[in-house]
Each structure stands twice: as structure tokens, then as C-alpha cells.
CHARMM internal coordinates of N, CA and C (Angstrom, degrees):
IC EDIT
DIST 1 N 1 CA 1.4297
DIST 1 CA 1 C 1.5219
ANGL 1 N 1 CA 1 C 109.51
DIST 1 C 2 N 1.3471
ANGL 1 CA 1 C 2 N 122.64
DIHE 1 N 1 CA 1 C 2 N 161.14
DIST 2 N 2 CA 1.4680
ANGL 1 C 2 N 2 CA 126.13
DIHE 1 CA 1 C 2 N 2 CA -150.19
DIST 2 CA 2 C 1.7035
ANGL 2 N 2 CA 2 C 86.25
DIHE 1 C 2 N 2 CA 2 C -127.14
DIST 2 C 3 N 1.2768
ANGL 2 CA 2 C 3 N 130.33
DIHE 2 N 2 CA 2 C 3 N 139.93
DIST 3 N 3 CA 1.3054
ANGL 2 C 3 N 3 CA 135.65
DIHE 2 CA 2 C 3 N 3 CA -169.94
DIST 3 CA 3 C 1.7947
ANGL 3 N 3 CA 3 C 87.47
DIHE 2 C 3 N 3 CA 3 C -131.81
DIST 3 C 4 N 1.4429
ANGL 3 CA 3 C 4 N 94.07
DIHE 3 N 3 CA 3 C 4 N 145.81
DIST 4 N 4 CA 1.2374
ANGL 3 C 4 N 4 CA 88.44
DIHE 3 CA 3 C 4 N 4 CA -168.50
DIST 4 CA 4 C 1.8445
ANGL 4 N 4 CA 4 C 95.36
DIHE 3 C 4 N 4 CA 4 C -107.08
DIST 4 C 5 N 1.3730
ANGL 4 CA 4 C 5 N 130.12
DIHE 4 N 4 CA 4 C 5 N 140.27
DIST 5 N 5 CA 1.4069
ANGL 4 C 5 N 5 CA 115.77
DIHE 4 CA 4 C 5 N 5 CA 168.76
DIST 5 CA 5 C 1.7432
ANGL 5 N 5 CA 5 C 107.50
DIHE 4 C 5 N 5 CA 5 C -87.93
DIST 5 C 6 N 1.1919
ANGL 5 CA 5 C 6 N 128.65
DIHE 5 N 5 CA 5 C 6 N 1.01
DIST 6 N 6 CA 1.2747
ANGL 5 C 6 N 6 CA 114.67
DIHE 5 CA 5 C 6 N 6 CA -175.93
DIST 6 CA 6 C 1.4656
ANGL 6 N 6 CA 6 C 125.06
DIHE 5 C 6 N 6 CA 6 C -86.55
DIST 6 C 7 N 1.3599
ANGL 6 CA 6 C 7 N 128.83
DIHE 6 N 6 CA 6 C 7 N 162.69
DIST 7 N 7 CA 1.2201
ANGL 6 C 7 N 7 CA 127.63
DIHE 6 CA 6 C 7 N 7 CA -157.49
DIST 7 CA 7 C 1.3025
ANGL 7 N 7 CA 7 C 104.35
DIHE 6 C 7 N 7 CA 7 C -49.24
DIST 7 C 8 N 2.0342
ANGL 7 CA 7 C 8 N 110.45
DIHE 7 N 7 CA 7 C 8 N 160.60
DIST 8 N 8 CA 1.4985
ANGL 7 C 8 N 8 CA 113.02
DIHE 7 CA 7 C 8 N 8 CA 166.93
DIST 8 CA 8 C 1.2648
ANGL 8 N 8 CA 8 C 98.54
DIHE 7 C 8 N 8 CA 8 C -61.35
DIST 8 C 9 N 1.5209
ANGL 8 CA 8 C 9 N 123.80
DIHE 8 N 8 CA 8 C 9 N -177.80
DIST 9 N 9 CA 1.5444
ANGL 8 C 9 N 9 CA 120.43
DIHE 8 CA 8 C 9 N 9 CA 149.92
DIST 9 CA 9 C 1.1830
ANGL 9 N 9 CA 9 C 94.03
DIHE 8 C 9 N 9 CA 9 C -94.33
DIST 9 C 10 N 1.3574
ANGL 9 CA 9 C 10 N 98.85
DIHE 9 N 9 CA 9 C 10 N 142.94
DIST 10 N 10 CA 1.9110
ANGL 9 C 10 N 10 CA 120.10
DIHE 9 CA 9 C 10 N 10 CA 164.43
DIST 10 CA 10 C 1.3241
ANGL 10 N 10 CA 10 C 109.60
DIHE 9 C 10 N 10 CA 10 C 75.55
DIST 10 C 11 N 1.2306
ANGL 10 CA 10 C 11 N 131.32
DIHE 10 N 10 CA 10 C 11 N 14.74
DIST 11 N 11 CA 1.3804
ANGL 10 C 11 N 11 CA 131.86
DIHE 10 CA 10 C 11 N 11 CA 178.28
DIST 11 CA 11 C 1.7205
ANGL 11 N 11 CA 11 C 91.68
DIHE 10 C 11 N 11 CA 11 C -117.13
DIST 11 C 12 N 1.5067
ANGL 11 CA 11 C 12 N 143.91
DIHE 11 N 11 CA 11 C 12 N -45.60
DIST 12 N 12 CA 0.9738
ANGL 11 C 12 N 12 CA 152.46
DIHE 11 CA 11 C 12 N 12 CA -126.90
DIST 12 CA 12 C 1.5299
ANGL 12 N 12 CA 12 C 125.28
DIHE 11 C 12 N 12 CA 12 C 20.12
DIST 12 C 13 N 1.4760
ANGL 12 CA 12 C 13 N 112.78
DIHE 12 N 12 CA 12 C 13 N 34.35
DIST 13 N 13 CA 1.3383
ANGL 12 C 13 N 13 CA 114.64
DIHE 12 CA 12 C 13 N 13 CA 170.59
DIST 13 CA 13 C 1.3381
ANGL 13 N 13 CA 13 C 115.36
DIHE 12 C 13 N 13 CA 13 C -100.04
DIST 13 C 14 N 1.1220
ANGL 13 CA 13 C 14 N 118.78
DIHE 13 N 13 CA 13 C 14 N -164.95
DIST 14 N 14 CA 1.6547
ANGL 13 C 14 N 14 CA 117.29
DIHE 13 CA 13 C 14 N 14 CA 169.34
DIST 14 CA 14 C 1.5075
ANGL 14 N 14 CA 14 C 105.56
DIHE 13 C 14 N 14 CA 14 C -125.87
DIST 14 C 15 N 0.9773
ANGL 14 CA 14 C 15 N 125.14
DIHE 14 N 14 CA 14 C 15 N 144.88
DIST 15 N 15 CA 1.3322
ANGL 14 C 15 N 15 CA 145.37
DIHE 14 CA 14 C 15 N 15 CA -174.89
DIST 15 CA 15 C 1.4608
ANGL 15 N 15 CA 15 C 106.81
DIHE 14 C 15 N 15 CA 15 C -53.97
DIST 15 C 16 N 1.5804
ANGL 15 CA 15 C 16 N 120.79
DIHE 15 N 15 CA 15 C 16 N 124.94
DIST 16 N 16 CA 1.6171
ANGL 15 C 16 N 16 CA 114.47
DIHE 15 CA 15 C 16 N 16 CA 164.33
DIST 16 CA 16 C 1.5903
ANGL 16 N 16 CA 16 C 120.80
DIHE 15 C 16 N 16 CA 16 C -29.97
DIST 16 C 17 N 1.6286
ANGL 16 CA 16 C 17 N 121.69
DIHE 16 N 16 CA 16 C 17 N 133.89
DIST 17 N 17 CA 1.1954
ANGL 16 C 17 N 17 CA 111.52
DIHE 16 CA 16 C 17 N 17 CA 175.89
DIST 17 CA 17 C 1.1492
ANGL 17 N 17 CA 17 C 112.13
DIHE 16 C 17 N 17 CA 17 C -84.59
DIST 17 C 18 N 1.7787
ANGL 17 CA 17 C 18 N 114.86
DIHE 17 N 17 CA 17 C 18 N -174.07
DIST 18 N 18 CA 1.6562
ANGL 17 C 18 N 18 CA 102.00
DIHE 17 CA 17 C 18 N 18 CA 177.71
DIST 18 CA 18 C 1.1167
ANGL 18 N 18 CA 18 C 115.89
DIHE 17 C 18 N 18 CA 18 C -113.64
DIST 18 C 19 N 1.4676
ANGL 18 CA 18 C 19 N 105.35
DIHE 18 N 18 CA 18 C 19 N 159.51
DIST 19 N 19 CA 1.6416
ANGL 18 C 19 N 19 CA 117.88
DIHE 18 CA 18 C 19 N 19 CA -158.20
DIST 19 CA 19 C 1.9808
ANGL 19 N 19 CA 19 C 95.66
DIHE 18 C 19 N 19 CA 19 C -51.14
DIST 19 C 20 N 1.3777
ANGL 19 CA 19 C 20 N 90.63
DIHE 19 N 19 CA 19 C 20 N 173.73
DIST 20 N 20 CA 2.1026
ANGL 19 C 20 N 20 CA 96.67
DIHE 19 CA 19 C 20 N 20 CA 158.24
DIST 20 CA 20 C 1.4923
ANGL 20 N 20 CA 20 C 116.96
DIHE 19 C 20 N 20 CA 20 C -76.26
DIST 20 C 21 N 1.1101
ANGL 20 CA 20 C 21 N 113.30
DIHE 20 N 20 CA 20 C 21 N 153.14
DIST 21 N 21 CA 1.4325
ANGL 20 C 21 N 21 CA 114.44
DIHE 20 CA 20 C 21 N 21 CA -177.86
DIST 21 CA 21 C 1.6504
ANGL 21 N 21 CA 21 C 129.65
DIHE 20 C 21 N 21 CA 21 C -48.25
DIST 21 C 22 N 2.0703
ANGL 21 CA 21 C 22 N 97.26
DIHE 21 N 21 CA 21 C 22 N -29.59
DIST 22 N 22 CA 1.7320
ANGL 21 C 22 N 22 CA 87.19
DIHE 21 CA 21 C 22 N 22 CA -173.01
DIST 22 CA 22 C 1.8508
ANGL 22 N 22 CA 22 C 80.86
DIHE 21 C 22 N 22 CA 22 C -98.53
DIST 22 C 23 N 0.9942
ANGL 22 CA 22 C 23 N 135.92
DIHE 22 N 22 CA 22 C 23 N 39.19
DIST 23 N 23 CA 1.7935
ANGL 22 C 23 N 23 CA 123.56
DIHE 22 CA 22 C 23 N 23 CA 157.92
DIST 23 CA 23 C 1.2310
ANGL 23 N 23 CA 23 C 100.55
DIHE 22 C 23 N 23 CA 23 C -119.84
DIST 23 C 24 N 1.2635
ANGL 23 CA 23 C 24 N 136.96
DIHE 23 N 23 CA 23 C 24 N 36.92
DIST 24 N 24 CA 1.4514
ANGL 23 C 24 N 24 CA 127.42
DIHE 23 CA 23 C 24 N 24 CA 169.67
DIST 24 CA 24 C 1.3492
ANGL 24 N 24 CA 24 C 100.55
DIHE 23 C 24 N 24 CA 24 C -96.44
DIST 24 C 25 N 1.5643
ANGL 24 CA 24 C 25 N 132.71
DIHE 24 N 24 CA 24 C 25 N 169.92
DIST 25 N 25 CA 1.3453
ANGL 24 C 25 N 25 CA 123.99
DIHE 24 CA 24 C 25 N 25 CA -166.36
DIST 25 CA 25 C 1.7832
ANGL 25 N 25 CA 25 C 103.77
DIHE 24 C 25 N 25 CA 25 C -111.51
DIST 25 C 26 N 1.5926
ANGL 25 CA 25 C 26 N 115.51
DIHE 25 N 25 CA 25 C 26 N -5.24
DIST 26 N 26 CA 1.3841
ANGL 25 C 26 N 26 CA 103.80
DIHE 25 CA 25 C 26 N 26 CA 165.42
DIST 26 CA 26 C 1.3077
ANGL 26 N 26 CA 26 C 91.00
DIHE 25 C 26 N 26 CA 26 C -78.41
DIST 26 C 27 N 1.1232
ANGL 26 CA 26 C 27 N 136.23
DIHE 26 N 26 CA 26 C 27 N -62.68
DIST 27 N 27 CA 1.5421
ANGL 26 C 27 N 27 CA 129.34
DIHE 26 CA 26 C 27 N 27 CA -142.39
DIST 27 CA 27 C 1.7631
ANGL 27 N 27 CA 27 C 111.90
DIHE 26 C 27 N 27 CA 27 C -57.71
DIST 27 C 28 N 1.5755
ANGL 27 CA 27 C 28 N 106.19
DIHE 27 N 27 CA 27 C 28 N -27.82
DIST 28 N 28 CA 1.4415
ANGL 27 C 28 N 28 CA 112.11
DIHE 27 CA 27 C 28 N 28 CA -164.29
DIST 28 CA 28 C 1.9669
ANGL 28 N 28 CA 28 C 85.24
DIHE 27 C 28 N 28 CA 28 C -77.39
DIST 28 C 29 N 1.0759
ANGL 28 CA 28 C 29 N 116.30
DIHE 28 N 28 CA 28 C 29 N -33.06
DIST 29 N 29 CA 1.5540
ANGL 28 C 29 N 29 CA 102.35
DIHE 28 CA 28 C 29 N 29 CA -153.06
DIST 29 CA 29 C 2.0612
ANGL 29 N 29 CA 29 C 98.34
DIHE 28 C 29 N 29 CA 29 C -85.71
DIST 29 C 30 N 1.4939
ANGL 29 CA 29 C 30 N 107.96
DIHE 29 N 29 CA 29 C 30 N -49.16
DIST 30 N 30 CA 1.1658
ANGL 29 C 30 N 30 CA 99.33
DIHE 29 CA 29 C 30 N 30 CA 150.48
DIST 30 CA 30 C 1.3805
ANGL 30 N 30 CA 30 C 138.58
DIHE 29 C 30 N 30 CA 30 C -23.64
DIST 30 C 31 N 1.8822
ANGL 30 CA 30 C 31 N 106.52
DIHE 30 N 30 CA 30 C 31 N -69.77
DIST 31 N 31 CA 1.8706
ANGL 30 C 31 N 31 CA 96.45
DIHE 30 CA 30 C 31 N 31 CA 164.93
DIST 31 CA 31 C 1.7772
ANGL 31 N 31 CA 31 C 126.93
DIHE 30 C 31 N 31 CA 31 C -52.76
DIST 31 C 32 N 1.4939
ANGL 31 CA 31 C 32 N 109.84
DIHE 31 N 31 CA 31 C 32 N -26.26
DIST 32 N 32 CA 1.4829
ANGL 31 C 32 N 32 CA 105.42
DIHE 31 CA 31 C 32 N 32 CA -170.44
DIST 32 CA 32 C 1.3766
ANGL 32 N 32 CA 32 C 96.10
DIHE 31 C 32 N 32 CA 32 C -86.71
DIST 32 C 33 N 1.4335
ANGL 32 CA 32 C 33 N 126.96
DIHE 32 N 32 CA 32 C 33 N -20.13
DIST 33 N 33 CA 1.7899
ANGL 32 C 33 N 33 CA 120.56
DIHE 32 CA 32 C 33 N 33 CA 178.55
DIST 33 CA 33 C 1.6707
ANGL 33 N 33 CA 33 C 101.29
DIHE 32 C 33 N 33 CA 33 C -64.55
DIST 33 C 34 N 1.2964
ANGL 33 CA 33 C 34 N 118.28
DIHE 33 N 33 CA 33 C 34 N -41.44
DIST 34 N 34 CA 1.5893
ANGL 33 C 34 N 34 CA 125.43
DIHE 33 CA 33 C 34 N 34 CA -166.79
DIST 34 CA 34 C 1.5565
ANGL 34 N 34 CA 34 C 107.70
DIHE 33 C 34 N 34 CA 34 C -97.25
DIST 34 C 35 N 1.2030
ANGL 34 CA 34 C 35 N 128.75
DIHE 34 N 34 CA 34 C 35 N -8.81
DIST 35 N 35 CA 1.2389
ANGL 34 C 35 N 35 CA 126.27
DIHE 34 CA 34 C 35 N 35 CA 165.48
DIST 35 CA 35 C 1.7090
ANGL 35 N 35 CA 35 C 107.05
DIHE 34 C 35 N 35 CA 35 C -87.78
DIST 35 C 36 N 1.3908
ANGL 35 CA 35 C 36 N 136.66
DIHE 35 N 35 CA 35 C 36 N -11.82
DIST 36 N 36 CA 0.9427
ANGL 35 C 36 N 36 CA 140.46
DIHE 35 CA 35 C 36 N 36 CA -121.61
DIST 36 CA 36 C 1.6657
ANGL 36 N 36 CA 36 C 83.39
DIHE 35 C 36 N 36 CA 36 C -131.15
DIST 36 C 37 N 0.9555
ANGL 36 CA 36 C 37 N 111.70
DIHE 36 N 36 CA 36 C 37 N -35.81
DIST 37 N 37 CA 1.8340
ANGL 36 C 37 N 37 CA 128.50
DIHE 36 CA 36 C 37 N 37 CA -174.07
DIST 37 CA 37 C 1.5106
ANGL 37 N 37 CA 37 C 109.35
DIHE 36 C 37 N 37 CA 37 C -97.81
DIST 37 C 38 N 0.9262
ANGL 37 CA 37 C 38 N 119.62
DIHE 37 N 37 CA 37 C 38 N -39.54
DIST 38 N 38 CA 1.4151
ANGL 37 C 38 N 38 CA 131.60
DIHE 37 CA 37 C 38 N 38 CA 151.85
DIST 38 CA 38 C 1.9905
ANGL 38 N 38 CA 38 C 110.96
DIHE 37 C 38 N 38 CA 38 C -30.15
DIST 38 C 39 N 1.4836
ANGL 38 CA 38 C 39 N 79.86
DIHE 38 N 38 CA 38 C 39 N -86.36
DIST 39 N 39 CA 1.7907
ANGL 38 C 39 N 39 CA 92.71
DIHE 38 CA 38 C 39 N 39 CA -177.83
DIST 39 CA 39 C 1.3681
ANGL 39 N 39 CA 39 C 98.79
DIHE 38 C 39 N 39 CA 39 C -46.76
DIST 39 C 40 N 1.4768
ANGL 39 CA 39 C 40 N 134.01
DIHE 39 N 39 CA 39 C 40 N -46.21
DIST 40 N 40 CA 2.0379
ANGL 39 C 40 N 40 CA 121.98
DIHE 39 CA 39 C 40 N 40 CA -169.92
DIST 40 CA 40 C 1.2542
ANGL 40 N 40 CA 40 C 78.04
DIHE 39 C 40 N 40 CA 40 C -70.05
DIST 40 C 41 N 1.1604
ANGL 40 CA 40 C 41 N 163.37
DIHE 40 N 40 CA 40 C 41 N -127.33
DIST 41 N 41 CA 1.2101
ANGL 40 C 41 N 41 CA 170.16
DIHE 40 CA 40 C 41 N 41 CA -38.05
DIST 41 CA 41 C 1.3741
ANGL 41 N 41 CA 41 C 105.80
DIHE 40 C 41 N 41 CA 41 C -111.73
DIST 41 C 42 N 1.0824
ANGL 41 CA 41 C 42 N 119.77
DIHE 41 N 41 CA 41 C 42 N -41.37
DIST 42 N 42 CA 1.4622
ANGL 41 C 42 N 42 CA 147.24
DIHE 41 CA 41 C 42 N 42 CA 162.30
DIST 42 CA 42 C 2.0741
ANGL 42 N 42 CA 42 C 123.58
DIHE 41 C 42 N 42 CA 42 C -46.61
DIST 42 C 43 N 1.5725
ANGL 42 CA 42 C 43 N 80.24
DIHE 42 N 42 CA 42 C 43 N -54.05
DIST 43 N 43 CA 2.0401
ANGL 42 C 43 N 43 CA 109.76
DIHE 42 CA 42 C 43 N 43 CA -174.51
DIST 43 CA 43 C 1.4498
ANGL 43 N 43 CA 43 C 88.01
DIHE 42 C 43 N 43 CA 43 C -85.08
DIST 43 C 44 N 1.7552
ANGL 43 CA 43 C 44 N 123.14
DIHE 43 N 43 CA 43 C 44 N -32.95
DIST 44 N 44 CA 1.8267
ANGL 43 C 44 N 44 CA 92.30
DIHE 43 CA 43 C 44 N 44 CA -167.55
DIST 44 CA 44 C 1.5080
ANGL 44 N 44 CA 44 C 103.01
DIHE 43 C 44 N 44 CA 44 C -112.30
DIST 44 C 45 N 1.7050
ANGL 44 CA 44 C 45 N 119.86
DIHE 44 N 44 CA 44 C 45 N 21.35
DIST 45 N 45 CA 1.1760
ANGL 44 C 45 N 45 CA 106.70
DIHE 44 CA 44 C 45 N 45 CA 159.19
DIST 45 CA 45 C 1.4394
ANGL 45 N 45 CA 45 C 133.61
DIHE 44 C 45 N 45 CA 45 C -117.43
DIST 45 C 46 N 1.6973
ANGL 45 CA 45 C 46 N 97.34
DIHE 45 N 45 CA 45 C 46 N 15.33
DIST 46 N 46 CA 1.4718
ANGL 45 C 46 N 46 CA 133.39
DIHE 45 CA 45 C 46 N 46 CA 162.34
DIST 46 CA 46 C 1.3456
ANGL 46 N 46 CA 46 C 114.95
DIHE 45 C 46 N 46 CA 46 C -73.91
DIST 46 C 47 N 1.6619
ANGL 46 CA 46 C 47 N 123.91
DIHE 46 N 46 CA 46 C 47 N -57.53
DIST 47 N 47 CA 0.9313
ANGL 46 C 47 N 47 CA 154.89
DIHE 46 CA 46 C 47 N 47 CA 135.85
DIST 47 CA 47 C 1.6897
ANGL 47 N 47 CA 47 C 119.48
DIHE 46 C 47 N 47 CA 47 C 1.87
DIST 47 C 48 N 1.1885
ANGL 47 CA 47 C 48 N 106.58
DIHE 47 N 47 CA 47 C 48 N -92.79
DIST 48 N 48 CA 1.5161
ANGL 47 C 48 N 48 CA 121.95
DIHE 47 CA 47 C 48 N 48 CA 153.45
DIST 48 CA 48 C 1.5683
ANGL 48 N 48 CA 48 C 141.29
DIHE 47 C 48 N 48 CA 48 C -40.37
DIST 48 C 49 N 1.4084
ANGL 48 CA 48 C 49 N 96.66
DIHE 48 N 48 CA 48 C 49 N -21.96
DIST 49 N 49 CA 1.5887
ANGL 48 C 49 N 49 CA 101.26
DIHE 48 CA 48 C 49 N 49 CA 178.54
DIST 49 CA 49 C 1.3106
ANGL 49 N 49 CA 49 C 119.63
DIHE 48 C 49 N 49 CA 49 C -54.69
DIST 49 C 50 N 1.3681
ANGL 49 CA 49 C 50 N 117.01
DIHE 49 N 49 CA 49 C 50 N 129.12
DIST 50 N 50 CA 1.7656
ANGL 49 C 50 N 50 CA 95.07
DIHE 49 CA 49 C 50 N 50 CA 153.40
DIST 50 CA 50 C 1.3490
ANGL 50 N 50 CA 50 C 131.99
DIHE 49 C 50 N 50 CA 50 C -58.03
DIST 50 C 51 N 1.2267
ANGL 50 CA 50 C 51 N 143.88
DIHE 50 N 50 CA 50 C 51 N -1.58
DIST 51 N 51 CA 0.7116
ANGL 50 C 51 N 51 CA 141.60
DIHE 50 CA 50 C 51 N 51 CA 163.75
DIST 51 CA 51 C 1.6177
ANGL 51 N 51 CA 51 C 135.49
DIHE 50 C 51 N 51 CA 51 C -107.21
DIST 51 C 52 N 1.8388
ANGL 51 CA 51 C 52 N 101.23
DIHE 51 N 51 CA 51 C 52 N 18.27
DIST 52 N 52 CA 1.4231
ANGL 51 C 52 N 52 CA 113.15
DIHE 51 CA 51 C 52 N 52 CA 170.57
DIST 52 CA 52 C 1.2328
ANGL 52 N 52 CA 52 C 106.73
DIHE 51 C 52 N 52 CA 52 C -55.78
DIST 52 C 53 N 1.3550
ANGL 52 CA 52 C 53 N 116.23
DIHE 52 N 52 CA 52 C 53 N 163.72
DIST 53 N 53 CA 1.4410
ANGL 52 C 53 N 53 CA 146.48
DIHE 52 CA 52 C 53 N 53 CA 156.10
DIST 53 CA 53 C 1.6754
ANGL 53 N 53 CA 53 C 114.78
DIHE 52 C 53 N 53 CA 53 C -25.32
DIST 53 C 54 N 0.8751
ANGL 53 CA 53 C 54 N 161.56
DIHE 53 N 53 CA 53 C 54 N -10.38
DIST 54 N 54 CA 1.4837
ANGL 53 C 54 N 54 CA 155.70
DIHE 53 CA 53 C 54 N 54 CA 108.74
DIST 54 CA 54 C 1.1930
ANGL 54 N 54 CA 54 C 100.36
DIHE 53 C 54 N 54 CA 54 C 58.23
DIST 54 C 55 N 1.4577
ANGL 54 CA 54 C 55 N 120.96
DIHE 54 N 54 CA 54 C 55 N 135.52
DIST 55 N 55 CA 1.7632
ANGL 54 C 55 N 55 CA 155.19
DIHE 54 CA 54 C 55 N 55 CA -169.63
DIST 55 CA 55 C 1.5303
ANGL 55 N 55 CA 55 C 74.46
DIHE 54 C 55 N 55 CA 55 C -75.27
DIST 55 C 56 N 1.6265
ANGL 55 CA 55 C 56 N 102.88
DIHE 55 N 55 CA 55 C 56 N 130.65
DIST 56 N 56 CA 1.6221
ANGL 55 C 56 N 56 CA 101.03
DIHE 55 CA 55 C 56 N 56 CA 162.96
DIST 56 CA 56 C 1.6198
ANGL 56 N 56 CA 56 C 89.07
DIHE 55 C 56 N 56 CA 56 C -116.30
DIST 56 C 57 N 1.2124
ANGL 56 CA 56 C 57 N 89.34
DIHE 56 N 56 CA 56 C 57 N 174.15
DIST 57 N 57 CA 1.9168
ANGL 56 C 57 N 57 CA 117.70
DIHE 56 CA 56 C 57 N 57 CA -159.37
DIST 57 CA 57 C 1.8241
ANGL 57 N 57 CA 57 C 92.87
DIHE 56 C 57 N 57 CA 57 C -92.02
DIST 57 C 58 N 1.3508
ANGL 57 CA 57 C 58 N 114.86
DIHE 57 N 57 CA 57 C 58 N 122.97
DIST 58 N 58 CA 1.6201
ANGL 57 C 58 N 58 CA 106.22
DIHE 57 CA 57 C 58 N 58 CA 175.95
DIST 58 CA 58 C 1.1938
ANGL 58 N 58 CA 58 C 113.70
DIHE 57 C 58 N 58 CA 58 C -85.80
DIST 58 C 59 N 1.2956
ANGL 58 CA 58 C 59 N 88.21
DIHE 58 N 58 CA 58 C 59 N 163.62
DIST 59 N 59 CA 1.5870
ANGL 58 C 59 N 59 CA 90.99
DIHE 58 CA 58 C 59 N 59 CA -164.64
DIST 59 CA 59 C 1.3731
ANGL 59 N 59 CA 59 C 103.62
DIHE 58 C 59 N 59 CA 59 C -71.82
DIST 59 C 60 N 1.6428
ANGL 59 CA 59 C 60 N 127.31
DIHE 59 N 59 CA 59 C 60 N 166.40
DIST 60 N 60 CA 1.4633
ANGL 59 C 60 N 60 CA 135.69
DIHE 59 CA 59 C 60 N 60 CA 157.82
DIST 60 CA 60 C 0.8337
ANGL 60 N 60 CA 60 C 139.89
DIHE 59 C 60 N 60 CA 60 C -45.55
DIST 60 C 61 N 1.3844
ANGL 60 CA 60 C 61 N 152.93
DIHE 60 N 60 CA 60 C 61 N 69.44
DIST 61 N 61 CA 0.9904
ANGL 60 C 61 N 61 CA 139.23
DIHE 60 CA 60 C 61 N 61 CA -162.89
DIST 61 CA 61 C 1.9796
ANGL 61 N 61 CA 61 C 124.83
DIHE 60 C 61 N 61 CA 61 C -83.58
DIST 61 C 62 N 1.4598
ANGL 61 CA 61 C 62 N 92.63
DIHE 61 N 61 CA 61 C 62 N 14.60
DIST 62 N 62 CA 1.8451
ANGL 61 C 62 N 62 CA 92.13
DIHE 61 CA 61 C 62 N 62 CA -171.72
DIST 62 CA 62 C 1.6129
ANGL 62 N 62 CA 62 C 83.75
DIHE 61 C 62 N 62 CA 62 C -103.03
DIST 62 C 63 N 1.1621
ANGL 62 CA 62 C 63 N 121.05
DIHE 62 N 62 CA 62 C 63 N -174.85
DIST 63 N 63 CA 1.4949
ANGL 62 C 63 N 63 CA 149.97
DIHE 62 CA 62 C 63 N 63 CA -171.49
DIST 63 CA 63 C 1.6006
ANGL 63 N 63 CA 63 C 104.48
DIHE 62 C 63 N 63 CA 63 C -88.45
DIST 63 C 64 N 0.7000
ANGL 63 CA 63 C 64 N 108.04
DIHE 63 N 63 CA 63 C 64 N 148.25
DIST 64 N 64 CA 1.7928
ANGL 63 C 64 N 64 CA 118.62
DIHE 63 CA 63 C 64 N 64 CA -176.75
DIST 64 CA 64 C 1.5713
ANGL 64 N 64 CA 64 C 99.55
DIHE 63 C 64 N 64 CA 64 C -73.67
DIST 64 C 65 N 1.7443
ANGL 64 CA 64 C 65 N 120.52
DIHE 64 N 64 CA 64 C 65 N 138.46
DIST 65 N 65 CA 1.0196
ANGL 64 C 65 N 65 CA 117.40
DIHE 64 CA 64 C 65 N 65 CA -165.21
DIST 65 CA 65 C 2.2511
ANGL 65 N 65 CA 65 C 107.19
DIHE 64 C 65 N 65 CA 65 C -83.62
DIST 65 C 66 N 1.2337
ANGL 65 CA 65 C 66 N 117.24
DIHE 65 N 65 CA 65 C 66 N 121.12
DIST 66 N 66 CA 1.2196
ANGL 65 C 66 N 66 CA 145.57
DIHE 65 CA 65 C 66 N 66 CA -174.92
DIST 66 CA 66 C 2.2904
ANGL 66 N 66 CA 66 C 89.29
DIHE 65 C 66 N 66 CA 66 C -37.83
DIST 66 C 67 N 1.2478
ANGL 66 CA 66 C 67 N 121.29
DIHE 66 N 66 CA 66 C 67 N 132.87
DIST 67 N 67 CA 1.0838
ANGL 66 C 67 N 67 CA 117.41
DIHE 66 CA 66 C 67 N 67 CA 167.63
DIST 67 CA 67 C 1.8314
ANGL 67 N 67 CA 67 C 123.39
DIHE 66 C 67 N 67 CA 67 C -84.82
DIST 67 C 68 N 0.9577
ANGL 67 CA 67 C 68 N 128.06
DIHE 67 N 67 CA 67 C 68 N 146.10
DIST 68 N 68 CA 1.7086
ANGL 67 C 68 N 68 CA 104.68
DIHE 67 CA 67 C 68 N 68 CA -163.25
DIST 68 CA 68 C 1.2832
ANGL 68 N 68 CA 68 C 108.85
DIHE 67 C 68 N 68 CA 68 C -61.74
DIST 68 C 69 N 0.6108
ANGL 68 CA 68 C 69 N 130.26
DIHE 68 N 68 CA 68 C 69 N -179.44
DIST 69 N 69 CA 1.7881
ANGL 68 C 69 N 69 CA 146.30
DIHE 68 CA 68 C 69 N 69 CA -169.13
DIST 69 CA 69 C 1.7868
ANGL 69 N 69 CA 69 C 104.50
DIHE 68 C 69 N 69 CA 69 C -116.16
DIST 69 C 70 N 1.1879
ANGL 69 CA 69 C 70 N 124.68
DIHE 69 N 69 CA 69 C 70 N 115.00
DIST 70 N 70 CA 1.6308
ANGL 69 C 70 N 70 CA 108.64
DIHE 69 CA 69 C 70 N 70 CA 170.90
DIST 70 CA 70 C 1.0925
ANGL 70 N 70 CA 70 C 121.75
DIHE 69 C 70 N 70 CA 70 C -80.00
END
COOR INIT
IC SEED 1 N 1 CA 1 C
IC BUILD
């Protein structure tokens, strides 16, 4: 569609211009939908790794158990 910048008639003003591209209100809600999927995508493939952060097993600290004696 073709927007015209020239005066209204009978108002002799000119028509509000348009915002910048990242202040438009699809574009802002768009980036927070795709920034938003990003970060889960991000948290559950951190998450999932085999090689996340995992409870490790402490070490022993008693004496190794003695084998019987015959």
C-alpha cells in the first residue's frame, strides 16, 4: 500500500510520520516471542545434557573393607 506524505485536505497539516522499524508494536512483540524461545531452548538444552552439572558421588572416606582371612 502507498501512504501518501502530502498534506490532509483542509487540515493543512501533514500526516503523523511513522515510527522506526524496531518501535513498531508487531516487531517489538515478534522479537520478545523469538527471544523468548530462544532462552527455553537454550535452559532445556543445558538442562538435558549429559554432561550437565550432576550430584557427584563423594569420595570415601572409611578404609577399604579387610577381606576374611582363611
Amino acid at each position: 500500500m502507498y501512504e501518501s506524505t502530502l498534506p490532509v485536505p483542509g487540515t493543512g497539516t501533514n500526516p503523523p510520520a511513522k515510527p522506526p522499524f524496531w518501535r513498531r508494536r508487531w516487531v517489538q512483540i515478534t522479537g520478545g516471542i523469538s527471544l523468548a524461545l530462544v532462552a527455553l531452548i537454550a535452559i532445556g538444552s543445558a538442562t538435558s545434557h549429559p554432561n550437565a552439572a550432576a550430584p557427584k558421588a563423594s569420595p570415601s572416606t572409611s578404609a577399604p573393607a579387610n577381606p576374611a582371612n582363611p
